[in-house]
N, C-alpha and C positions, 0 to 999 in steps of 0.2 A: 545578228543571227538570233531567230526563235528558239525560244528555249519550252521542253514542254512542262507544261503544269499542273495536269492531269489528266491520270491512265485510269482506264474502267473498262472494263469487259462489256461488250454491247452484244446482245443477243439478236439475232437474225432468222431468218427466214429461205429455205431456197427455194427459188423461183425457173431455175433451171440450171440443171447441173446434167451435160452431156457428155458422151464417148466421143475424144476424137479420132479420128480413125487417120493411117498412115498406109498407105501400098508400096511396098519395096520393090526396089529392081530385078529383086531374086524372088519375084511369087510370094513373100509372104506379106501379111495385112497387121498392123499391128494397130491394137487399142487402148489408148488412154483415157481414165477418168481423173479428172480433175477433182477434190474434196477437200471444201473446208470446214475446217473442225473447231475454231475459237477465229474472235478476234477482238481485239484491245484497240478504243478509239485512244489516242492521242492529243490531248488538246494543248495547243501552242500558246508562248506569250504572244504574236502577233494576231491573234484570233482565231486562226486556221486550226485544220488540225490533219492529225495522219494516221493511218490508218495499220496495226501488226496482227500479221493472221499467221495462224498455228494450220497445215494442210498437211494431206499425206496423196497419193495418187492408189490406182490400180490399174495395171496392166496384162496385158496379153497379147499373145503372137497367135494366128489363126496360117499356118502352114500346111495344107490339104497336101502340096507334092513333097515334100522337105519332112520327113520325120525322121526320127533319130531315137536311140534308145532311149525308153523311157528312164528317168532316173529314181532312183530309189530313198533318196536325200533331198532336204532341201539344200543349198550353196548359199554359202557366205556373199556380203557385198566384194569383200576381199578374193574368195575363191573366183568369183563371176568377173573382175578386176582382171586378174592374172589368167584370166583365158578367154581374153579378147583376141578374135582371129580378125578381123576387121575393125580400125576403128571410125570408118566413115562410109555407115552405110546410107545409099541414095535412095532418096525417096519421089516415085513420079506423078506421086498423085497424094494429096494429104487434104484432109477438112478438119481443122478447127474454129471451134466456135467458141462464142464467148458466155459465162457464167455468168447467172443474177441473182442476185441476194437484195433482197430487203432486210435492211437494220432494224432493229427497233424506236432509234433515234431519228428515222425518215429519211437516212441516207440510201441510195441504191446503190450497191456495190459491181462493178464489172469486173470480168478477173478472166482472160484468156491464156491457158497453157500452152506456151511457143514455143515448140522443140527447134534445141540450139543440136543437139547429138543424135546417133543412134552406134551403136557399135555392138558387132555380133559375139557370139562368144560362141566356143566349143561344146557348149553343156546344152541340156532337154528339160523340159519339168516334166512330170510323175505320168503325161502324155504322148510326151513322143516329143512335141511342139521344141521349136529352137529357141534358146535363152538371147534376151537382149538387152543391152545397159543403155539407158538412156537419160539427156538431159532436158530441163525444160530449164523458162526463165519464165516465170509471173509476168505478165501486163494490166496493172491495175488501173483502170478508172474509179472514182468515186464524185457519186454526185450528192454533193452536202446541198439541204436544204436550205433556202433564207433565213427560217427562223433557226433553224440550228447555226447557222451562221452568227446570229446576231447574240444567240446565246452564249459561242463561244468567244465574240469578241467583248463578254460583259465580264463572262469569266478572267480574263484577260486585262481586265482592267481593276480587280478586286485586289487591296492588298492579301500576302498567303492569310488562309486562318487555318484552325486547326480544322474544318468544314472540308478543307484541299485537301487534308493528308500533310500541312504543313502547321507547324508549331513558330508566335511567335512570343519575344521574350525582349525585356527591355535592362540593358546594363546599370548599376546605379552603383557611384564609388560610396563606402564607406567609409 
């Protein structure tokens, strides 16, 4: 098993970052943006390496027939929790696409938002618009370069130094 050997924050680029868009069976449209905000390369004892992104999303529901009292508050994840009136809403029509980032290190990063949920809830935002809780899961590609490749497998073969982030030290009895 790979163990890793170092972590470093790798600055990026985006290249395309879309709404994906979801059509419900009940008239409403909802949109997702997918954002990433940091991400730490990984680099492994077997040369490889992998990839930890820090993301948040933005969302919205576009309901023209379905409005509801505006509310006056925002709600908790927990308030929006416990006023789920559906937890499996269907969706009959959805376009997700896939995100692109360039690294700095000349890897191109892919990263498609898959919604695994959607579930409604009783609540409005400060619009009218109906509240909705949902899940995604990440799908990441990453296409590491050969020469990053070949660097990480050099790395990889270096005993630690303190150059790694690692400290070495040699025992001697007295």
């Amino acid at each position: 098993m790979s163990e890793v050997i170092d972590r470093r924050y790798v600055d990026f680029t985006v290249i395309k970052e879309d709404w994906n868009t979801y059509e419900l069976d009940e008239g409403v449209t909802l949109k997702n943006r997918f954002i990433l905000k940091k991400i730490i390369r990984c680099a492994k004892s077997d040369g490889d390496a992998s990839y930890s992104i820090e993301t948040t999303t933005a969302a919205t529901a576009f309901a023209p027939n379905f409005k509801g009292k505006p509310a006056t508050k925002s709600y908790s994840v927990a308030e929006l929790n416990d006023s789920i009136v559906n937890e499996d809403v269907k969706v009959i029509k959805e376009h997700e696409s896939w995100n692109e980032y360039s690294l700095e290190d000349g890897t191109k990063l892919l990263i498609k938002n898959n919604l695994t949920q959607i579930a409604k809830t009783d609540k409005f935002d400060r619009e009218g618009e109906p509240l909705y809780m949902t899940r995604f899961t990440p799908l990441i590609k990453a296409k590491i370069p050969p020469k990053l490749r070949e660097e990480l497998k050099k790395m990889s073969e270096r005993p630690p130094s303190q150059e790694q982030g690692h400290s070495t030290f040699t025992l001697r009895e007295s």
